[in-house]
C-alpha positions in Angstrom: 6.7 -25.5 -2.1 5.3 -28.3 -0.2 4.0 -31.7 -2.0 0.4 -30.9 -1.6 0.5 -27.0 -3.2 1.3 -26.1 -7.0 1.6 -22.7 -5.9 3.9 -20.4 -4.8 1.8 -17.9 -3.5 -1.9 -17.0 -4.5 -2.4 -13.0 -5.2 -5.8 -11.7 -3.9 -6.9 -8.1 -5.4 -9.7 -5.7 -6.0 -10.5 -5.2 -9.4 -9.5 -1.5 -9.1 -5.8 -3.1 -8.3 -5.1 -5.3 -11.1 -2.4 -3.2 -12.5 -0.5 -3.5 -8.8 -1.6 -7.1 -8.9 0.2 -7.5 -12.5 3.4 -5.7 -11.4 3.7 -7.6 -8.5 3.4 -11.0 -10.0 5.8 -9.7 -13.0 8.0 -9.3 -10.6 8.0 -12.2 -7.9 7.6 -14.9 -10.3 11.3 -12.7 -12.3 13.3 -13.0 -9.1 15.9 -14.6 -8.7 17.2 -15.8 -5.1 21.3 -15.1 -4.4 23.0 -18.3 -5.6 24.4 -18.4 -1.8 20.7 -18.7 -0.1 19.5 -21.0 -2.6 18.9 -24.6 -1.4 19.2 -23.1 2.6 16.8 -24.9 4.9 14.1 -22.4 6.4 11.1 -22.8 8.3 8.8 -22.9 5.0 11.9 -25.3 3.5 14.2 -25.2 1.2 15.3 -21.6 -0.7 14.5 -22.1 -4.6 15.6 -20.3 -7.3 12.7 -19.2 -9.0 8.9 -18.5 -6.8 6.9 -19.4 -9.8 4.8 -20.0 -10.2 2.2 -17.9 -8.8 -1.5 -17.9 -9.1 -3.5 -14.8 -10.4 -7.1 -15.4 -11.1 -6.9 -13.1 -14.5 -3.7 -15.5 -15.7 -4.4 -18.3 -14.5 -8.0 -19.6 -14.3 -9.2 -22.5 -16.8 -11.8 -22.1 -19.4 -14.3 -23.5 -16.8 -17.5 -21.8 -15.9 -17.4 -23.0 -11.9 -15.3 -19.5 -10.6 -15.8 -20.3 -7.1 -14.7 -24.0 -7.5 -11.3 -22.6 -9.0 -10.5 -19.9 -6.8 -11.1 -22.6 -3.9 -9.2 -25.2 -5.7 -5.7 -22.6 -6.2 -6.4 -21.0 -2.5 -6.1 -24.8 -1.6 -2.9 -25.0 -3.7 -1.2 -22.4 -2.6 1.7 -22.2 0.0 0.8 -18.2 0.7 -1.5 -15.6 0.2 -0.8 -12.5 -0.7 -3.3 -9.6 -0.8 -3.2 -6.2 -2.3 -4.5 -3.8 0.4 -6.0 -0.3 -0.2 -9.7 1.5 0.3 -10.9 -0.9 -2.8 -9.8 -4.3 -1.7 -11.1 -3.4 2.1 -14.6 -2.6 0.2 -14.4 -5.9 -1.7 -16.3 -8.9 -0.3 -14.6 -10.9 -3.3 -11.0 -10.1 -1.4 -12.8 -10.4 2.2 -14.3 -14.5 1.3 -10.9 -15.2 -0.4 -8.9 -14.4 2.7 -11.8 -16.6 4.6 -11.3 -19.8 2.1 -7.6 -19.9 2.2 -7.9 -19.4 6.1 -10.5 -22.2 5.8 -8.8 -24.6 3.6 -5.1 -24.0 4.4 -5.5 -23.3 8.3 -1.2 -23.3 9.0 -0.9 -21.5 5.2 0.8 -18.0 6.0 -1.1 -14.5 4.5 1.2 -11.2 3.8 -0.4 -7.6 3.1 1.6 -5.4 0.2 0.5 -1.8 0.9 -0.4 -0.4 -2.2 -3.2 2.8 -1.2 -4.9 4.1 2.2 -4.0 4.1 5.4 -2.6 1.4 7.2 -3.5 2.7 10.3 -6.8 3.0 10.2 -9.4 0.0 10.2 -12.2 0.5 7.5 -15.7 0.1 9.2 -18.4 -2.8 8.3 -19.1 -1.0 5.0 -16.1 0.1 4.0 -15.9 3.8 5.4 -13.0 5.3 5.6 -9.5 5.1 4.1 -8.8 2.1 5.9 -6.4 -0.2 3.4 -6.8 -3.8 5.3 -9.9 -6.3 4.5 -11.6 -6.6 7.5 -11.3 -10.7 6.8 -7.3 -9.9 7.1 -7.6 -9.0 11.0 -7.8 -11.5 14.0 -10.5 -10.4 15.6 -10.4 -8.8 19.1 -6.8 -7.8 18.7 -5.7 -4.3 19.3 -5.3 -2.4 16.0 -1.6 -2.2 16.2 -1.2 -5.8 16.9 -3.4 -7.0 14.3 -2.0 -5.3 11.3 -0.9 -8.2 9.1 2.8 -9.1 7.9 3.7 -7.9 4.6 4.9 -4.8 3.1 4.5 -1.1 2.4 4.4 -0.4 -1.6 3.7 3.0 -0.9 6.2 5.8 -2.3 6.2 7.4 1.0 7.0 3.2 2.3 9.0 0.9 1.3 8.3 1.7 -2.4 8.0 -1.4 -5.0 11.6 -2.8 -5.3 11.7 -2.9 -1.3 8.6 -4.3 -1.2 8.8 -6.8 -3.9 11.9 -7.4 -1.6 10.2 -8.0 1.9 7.4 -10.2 0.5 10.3 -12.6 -1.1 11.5 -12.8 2.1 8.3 -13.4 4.0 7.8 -16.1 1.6 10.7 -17.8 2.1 10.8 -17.5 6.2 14.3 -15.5 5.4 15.8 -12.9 7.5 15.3 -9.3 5.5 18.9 -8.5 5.6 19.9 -11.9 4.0 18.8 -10.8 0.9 19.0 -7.2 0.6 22.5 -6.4 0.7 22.7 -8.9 -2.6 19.3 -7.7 -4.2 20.7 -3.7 -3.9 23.8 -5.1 -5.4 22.4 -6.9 -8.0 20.2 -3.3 -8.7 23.0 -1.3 -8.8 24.9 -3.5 -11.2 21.5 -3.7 -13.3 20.9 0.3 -13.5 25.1 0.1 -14.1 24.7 -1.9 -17.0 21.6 -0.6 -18.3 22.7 2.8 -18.7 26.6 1.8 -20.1 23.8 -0.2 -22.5 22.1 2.8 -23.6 25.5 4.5 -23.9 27.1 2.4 -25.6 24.0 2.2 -28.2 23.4 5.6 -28.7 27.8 5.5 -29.7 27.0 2.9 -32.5 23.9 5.0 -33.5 25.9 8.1 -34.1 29.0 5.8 -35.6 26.4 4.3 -38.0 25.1 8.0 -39.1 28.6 9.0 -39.8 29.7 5.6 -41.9 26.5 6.2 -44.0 28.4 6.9 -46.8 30.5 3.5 -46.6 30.4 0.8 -48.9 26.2 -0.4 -49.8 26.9 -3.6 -48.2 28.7 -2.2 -45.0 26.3 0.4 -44.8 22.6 -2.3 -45.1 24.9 -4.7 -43.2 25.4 -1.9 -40.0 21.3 -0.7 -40.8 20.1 -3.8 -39.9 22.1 -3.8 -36.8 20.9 -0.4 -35.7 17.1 -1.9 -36.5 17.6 -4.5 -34.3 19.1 -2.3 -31.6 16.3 0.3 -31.7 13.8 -2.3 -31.5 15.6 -3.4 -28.0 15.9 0.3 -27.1 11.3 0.4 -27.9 10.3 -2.6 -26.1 13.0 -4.9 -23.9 15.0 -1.5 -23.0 12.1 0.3 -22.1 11.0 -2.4 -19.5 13.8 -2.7 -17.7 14.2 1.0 -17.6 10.8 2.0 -16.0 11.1 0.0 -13.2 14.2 1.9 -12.2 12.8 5.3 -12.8 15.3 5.8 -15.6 12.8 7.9 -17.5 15.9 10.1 -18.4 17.5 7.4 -20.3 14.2 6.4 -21.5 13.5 10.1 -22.9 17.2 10.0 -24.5 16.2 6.9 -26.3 13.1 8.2 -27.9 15.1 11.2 -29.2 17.9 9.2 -30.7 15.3 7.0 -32.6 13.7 9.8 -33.7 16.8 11.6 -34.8 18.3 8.6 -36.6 14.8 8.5 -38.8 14.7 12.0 -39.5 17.7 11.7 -41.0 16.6 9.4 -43.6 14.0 10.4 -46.1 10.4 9.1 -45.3 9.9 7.1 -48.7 12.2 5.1 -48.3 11.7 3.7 -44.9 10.3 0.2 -44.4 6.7 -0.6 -42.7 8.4 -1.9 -39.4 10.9 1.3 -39.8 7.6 3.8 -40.0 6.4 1.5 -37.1 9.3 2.1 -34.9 9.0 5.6 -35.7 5.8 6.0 -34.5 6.0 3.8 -31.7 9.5 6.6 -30.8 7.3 9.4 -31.1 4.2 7.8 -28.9 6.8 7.4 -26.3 8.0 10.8 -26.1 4.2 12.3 -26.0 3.2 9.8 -23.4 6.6 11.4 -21.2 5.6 14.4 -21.9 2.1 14.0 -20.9 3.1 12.3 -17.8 5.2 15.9 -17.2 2.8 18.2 -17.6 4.1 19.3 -21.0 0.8 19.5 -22.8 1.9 21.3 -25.9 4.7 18.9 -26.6 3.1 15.6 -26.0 0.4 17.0 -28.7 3.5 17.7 -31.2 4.7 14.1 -30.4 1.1 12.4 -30.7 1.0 14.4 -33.8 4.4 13.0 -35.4 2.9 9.3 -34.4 -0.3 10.3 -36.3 1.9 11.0 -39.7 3.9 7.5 -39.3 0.8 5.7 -39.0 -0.9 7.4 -41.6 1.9 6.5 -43.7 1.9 3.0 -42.5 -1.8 2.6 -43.6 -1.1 4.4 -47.0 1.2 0.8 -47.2 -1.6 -1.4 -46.4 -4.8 0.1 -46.5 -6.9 -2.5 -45.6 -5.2 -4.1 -42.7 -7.4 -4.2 -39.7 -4.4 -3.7 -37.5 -2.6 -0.5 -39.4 -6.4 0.7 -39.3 -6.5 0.5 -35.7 -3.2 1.8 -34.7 -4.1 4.6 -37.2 -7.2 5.4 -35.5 -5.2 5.1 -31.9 -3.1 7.9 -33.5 -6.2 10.5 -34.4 -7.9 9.8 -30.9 -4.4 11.0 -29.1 -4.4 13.9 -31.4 -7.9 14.6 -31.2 -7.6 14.7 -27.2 -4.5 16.6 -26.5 -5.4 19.1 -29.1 -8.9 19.0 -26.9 -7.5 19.9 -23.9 -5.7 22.8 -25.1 -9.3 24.4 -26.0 -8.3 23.5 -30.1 -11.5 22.7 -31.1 -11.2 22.8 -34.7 -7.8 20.5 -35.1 -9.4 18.1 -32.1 -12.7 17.9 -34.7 -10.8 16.8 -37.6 -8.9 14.4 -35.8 -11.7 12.9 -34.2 -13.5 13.0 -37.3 -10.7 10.2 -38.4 -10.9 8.7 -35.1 -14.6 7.9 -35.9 -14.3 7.1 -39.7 -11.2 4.6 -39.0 -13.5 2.9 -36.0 -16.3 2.7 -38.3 -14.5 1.1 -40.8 -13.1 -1.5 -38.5 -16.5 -2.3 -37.4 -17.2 -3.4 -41.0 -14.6 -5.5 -41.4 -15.8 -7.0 -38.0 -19.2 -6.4 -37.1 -18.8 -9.2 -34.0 -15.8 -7.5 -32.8 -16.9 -5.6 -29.3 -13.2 -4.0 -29.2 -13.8 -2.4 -32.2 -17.4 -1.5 -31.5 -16.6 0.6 -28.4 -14.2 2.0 -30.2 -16.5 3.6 -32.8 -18.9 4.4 -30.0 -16.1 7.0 -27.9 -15.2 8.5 -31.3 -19.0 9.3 -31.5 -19.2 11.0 -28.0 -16.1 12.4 -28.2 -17.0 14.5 -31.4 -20.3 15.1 -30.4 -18.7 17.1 -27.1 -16.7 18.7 -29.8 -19.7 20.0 -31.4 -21.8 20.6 -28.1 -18.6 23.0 -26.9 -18.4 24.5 -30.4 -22.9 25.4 -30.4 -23.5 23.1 -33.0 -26.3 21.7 -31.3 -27.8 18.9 -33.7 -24.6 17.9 -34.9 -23.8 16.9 -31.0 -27.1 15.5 -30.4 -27.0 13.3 -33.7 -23.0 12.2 -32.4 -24.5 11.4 -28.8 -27.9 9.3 -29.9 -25.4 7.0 -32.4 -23.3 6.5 -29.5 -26.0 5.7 -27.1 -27.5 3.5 -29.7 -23.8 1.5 -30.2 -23.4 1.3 -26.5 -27.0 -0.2 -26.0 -25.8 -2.9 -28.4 -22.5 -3.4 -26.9 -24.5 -4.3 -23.7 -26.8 -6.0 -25.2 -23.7 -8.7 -26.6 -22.0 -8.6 -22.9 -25.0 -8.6 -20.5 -22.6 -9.7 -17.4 -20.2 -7.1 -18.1 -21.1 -4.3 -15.7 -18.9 -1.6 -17.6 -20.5 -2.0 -20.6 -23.6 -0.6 -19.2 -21.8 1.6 -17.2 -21.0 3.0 -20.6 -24.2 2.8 -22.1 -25.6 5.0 -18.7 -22.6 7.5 -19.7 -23.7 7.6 -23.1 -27.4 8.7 -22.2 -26.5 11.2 -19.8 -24.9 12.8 -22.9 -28.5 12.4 -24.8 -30.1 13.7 -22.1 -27.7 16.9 -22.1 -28.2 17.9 -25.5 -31.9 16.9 -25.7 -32.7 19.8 -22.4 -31.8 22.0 -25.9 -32.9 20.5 -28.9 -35.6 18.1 -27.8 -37.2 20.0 -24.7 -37.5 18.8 -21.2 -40.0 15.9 -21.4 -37.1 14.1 -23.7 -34.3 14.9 -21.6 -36.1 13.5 -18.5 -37.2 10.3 -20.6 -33.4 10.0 -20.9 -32.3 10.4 -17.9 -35.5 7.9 -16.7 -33.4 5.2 -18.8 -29.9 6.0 -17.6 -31.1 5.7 -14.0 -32.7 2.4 -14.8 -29.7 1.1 -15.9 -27.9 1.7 -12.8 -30.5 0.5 -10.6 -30.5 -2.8 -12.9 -26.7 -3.1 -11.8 -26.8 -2.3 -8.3 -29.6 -4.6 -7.9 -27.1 -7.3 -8.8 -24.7 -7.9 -6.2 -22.4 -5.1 -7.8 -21.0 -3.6 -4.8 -19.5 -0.5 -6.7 -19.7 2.5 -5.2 -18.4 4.8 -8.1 -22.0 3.6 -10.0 -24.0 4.6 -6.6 -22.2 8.0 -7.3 -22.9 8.0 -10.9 -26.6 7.1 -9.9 -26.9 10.2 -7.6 -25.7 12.3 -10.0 -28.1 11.5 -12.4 -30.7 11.3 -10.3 -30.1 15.0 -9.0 -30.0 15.5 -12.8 -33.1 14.0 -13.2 -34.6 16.7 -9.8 -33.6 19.4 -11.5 -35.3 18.8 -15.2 -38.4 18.3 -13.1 -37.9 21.6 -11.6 -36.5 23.7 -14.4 -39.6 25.8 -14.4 -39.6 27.2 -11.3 -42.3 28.6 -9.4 -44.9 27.0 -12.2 -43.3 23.9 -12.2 -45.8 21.1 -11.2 -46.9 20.2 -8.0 -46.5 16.2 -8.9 -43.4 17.0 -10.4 -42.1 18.9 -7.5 -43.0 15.6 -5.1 -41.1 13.3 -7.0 -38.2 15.7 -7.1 -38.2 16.1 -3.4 -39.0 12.4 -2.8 -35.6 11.8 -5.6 -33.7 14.5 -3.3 -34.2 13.7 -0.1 -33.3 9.8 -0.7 -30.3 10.6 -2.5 -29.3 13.0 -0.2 -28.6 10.4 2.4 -27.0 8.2 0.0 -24.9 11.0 -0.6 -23.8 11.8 3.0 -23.0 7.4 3.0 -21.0 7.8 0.1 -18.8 10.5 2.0 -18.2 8.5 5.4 -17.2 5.8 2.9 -14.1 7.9 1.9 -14.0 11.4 3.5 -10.8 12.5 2.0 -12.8 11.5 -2.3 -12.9 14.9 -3.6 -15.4 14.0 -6.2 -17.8 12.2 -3.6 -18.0 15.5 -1.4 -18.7 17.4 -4.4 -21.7 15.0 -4.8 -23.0 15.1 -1.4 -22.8 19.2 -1.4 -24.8 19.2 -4.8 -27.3 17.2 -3.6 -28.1 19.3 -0.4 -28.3 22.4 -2.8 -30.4 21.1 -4.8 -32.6 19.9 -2.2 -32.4 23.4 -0.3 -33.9 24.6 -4.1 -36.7 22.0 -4.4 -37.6 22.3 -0.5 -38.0 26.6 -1.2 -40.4 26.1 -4.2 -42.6 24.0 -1.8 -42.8 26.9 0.6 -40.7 24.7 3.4 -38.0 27.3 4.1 -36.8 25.4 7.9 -36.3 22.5 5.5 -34.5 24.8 3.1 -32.3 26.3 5.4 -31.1 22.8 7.3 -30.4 21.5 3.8 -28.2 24.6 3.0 -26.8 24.5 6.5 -25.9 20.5 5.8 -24.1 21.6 2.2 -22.1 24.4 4.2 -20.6 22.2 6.8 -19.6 19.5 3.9 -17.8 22.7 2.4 -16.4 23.6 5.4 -13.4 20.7 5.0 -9.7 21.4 3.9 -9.8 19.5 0.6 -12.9 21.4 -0.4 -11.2 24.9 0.9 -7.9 24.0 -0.6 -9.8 22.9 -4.6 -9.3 26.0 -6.7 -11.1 24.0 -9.5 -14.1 25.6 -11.9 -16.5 23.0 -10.8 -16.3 23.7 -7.0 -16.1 27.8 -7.7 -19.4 26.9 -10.2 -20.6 25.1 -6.6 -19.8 27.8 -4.2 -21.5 30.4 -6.1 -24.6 28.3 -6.6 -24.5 28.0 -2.9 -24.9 31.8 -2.4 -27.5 31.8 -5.1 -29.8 29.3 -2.6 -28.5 31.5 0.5 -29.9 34.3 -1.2 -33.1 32.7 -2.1 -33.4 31.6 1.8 -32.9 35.4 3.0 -35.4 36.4 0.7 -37.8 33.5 2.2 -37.2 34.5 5.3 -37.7 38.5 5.0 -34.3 39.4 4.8 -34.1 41.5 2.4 -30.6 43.5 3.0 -28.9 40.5 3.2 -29.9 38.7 0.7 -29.6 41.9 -1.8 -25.7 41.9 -0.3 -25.4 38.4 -1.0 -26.7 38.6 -5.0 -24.8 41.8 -5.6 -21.2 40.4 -4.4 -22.6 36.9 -6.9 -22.9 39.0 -9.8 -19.6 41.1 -8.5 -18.2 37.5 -8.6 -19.8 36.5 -12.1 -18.9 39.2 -14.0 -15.4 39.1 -12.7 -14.7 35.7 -14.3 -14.6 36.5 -17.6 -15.2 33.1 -19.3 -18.3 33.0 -17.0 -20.1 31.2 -19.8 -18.1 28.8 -20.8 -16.0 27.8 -17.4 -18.4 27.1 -16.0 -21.6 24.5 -16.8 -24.3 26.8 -15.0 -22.9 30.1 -15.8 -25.5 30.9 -17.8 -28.3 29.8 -15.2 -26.5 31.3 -12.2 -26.3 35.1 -14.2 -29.9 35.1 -14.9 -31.3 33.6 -11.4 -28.9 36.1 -9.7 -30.4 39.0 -12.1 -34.0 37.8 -11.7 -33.7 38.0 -7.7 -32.0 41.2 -7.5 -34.4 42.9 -10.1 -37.3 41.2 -7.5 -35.5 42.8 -4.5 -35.0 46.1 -6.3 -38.7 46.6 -7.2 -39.6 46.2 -3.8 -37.2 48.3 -2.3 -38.7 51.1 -4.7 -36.6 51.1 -7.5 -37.8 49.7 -11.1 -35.3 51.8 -13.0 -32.5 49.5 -11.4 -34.8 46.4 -11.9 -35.3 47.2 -15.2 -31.6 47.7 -15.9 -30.9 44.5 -14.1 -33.0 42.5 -16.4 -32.0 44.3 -19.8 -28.8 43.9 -19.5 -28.9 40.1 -18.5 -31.3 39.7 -21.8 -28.8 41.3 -23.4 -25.9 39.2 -22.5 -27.2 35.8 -23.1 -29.3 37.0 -26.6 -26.5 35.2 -28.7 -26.7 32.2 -26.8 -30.1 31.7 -26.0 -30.5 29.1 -28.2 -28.0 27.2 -25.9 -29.6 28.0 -22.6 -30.6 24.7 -20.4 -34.1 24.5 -19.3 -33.4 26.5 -16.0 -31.5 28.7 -17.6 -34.1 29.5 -20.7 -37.1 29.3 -17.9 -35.3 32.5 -16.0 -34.1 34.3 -19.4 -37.5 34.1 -21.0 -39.2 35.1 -17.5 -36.3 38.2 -17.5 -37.9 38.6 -21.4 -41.7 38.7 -20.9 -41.3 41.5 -17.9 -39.1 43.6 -19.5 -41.9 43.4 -22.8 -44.7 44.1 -20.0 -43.0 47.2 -18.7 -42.0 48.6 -21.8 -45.6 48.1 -22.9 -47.0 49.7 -19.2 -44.5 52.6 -20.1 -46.0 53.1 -23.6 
């Protein structure tokens, strides 16, 4: 470190990296150089021991309100700059300007990548596109691409992976040959996974030993108890770092099942608070391994077992904000594992505590936003619980509270843009529930707001492209609430949904270039051309109609969308031949588009959770039978129409009361002509 710099290195990141940014500068500013390179002479000086310290903007920025004047100041400081390249930094002007300034300001100062998502081989374009990793600020200009990819290294699994690349920025730093230092580092590894494991070993020996003596003298026997505390804590926190960065989730699994042996064998009464929270804190573990395995059903059991410790703990100290919290932590992990296993009953309950124990921080601490949010997810999570389970004004009384707490949350953190992210989120909810409790002009004055929220935020400077997605979706939300009705929906109402659908459409089709291979942002731009091939039919423009539908099935034409077996794009695919039927019919065709609807319905009925799979089941059943009933009376045949629309009336009877607006305007059509004929035939 030179006598002008304070800093090792500066560390430049997108805010969608700051976990690699953390675990990189854990790890430089822990490594240690060989004892036999330290004090070398390189070309950036003399080999330390330690590269600390090393500046990340989260750490290590002052209490001062000037941003810019501190990044400058610590780009100027620094000896190197490291930035954390993938799809989000390349996007980020933030990165791009701090590559610039250092550039600027330390003009012989030396810059390394570390790889951490996208390709390295491609070069994002001017805004972004693509899966392009670098910053465009990182590459000289006019070079070649494969000469002006930066120095640095590949933290990729399928590259050099973290240790290896932890390694090659050390040595990039220092101006050191690579294999100076990696013959010792791989050493030093070896010894330290050696040791670790003999550790763990070794501990669970004196855990076993300490069972067996348990019946040994009262002082030998508190005098050995505290020692197996102390090494169970070690095993929960100091053990557990140095484990994961090794991939020793083996050991790491063992561990958790000796702790939670050596507390089931000691009666639950008599454990200590920091005993019950070690307990817990062993059986969190396990369900977040488990989780991370795919074991669903046994991270619940875990999650479950943490709930009962921390219930117990808070049964010690009920009014303890922090036993409160970790109790509430406890129900929400419950709540959402049992969730996801379609337990809708245990995951009520348990969010039911989740909200009660938020609530009750929030009175203790009405200022604290933590807490706040908090108490505002426990209120949308149970109110999907009740929106799943038909319990329609019990979910839209859980949504509007949590709209109304995110609203305030935003309100107390104006410049933070996830806040009203949230608060968007929250409405779309509202807006969800309202299209059945409240009726349509509601549900479009809520989706009115949530799209005014995230205009608010785009409009200032927030280059985020996840909220332009968010604000498509809604906005497509938005089309088709102003076309629920159909053929009588309104002629100004159908202008501002094709105005809302043609716009978004090609903000849709940017999105995609942005990041062909985003699975979620091709969804999005196929929705959006079906919905405008929909709105484009009602207003009699069936060329329009047909390019639209033509534009949605070349976007579906790609291998990720081919290769997703996933109910949302099956939901999308048979909507698609819903519209293709509706453009046959526009155009005369009446074979094909009677071919089309029967293999839909053939397709509908075969999935026999049709209803609940997917989120337009409903909509898609009655639409399908409505058409073909329409396509059978022409041909001739009313019996068959007739059938068509009694049976569909029929099937969603039970749940009509459940139906969106779409949905209800195509059963209560199917409704009123089966009345007329009956009446006709009387």
């Amino acid at each position: 470190m030179s006598g002008q710099t304070k800093y090792r290195a500066f560390i430049s990141y997108s805010h969608d990296d700051s976990r690699w940014a953390r675990r990189i500068h854990r790890a430089l500013e822990a490594y240690r150089l060989p004892a036999n390179l330290v004090g070398t002479s390189t070309a950036h000086g003399l080999v330390p021991k330690r590269l600390n310290p090393i500046f990340r903007d989260r750490d290590d920025l002052p209490a001062a309100g000037d941003l810019t004047a501190s990044v400058r100041t610590a780009l100027a400081q620094s000896d190197v700059l490291i930035v954390v390249c993938s799809p989000a930094a390349a996007a980020s002007r933030w990165v791009n300007q701090e590559i610039q300034e250092f550039r600027t300001v330390r003009p012989q100062g030396q810059i390394l990548a570390a790889i951490v998502a996208g390709n390295p081989g491609t070069v994002a374009g001017p805004d972004g596109a693509g899966d392009g990793c670098f910053p465009a600020a990182l590459l000289e200009n006019g070079l070649p691409e494969s000469e002006a990819e930066p120095v640095g290294a590949d933290f990729r699994p399928k590259g050099d992976g973290f240790r290896m690349g932890v390694v090659k920025l050390v040595a990039g730093m220092l101006g050191l040959r690579l294999d100076e230092i990696i013959q010792r580092d791989l050493q030093r590894r070896q010894q330290r996974v050696t040791t670790v494991t003999m550790l763990s070993l070794l501990l669970a020996v004196i855990m076993t030993g300490l069972t067996l003596l348990a019946s040994s003298a009262r002082s030998e026997a508190e005098r050995r108890k505290a020692d197996a505390e102390d090494l169970i804590e070690f095993m929960l926190s100091d053990l557990q770092d140095k484990l994961e960065p090794v991939g020793r989730l083996d050991v790491l699994d063992a561990v958790g099942e000796k702790v939670v042996a050596y507390y089931a064998a000691q009666p639950t009464r008599q454990l200590s608070a920091d005993a019950l929270g070690r307990r817990s804190r062993a059986f969190h573990l396990l369900g977040e391994i488990e989780s991370a395995e795919g074991d669903l059903e046994s991270a619940y059991e875990h999650f479950r077992r943490a709930y009962d410790a921390t219930q117990q703990l808070l049964l010690i100290a009920d009014d303890d904000p922090d036993r409160i919290f970790e109790h509430s932590q406890s129900a929400y992990w419950v709540g959402y594992y049992a969730w996801r296993q379609g337990r809708l009953d245990d995951a009520e309950g348990h969010f039911r505590a989740y909200r009660d124990l938020a609530g009750r921080l929030t009175e203790i601490d009405a200022g604290n936003t933590e807490w706040l949010a908090e108490f505002a997810y426990a209120n949308t999570n149970l109110g999907v619980v009740y929106l799943q389970s038909a319990r329609l004004p019990e979910a839209r009384d859980s949504f509007v509270a949590a709209s109304a707490l995110m609203a305030d949350l935003a309100s107390r953190q104006p410049d933070v843009v996830q806040a009203h992210v949230d608060h968007a989120n929250a409405l779309a909810w509202v807006a969800t529930v309202y299209e059945m409790t409240d009726g349509r002009d509601a549900a479009i004055a809520a989706r009115q707001q949530e799209i005014a929220i995230y205009e608010d935020q785009l409009s200032a400077e927030v280059d985020d492209w996840n909220i332009r997605r968010d604000a498509i979706n809604a906005e497509r939300a938005l089309a088709r609430l102003l076309i629920a009705p159909g053929a009588d929906t309104p002629a100004a109402d159908l202008q501002i949904a094709l105005a809302i659908l043609e716009a978004t459409s090609f903000e849709a089709d940017a999105l995609l270039q942005r990041d062909p291979a985003n699975g979620n942002w091709r969804l999005t731009t196929v929705r959006q051309r079906l919905w405008l091939a929909q709105a484009r039919l009602l207003a009699h423009d069936v060329a329009g109609a047909r390019e639209a539908y033509l534009d949605a099935s070349a976007y579906m034409a790609h291998p990720s969308w081919m290769a997703d077996a996933s109910a949302r794009i099956a939901e999308t695919r048979l909507y698609a031949a819903l519209v293709e039927a509706r453009i046959f019919v526009a155009m005369g065709q009446d074979e094909s588009a009677h071919l089309r609807l029967d293999h839909l319905m053939t397709s509908l009925v075969a999935e026999a959770n049709w209803q609940t799979e997917f989120q337009y089941g409903p909509y898609l059943y009655a639409a399908s039978a409505n058409e073909l009933a329409d396509l059978e009376l022409r041909r001739g045949a009313p019996a068959a129409a007739e059938t068509l629309r009694s049976h569909m009336v029929t099937m969603l009877t039970p749940i009509s009361s459940q139906l969106r607006l779409d949905a209800a305007m195509e059963f209560h059509r199917a409704q009123s002509v089966t009345a007329l004929e009956a009446a006709e035939a009387n």
